[in-house]
Phi, psi and omega in degrees: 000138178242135166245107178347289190292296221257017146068050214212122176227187191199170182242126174250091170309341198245016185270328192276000172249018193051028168234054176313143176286279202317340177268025191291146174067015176282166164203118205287155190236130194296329174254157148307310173304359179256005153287004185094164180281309228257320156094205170256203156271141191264133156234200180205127185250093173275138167241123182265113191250168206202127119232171188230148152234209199282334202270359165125173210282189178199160166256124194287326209170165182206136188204153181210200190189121154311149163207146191244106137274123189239104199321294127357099186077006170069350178348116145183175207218170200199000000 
């Protein structure tokens, strides 16, 4: 998880089951525009995939999604 405003990122081992601690108690809306003009806070969600074959481990592939929480009113949008 990267947080945009405050330039910080940390790692959510509990991410790859959909139960991020930062996203607890959201409920996403389909458009971004139903957060209201003030929208949320931006964060960015990378998912890094890892694997190994015989010559040792390797990285598959890497992706990520803007996501939007708006605390307030329980929002977000992703």
């Amino acid at each position: 998880m990267v947080d945009v405003e405050e330039g910080e990122g940390w790692m959510e081992e509990e991410g790859m089951d959909g139960r991020r601690k930062s996203e607890g108690g959201v409920k996403y809306v389909k458009e971004g525009r139903e957060l209201g003009e003030e929208g949320g806070k931006k964060y960015w969600v990378i998912w890094v995939g890892v694997d190994m074959k015989e010559e040792g481990g390797y990285y598959g592939g890497v992706t990520g999604c803007e996501l939007l929480i708006k605390r307030r009113g329980g929002g977000g949008y992703k």
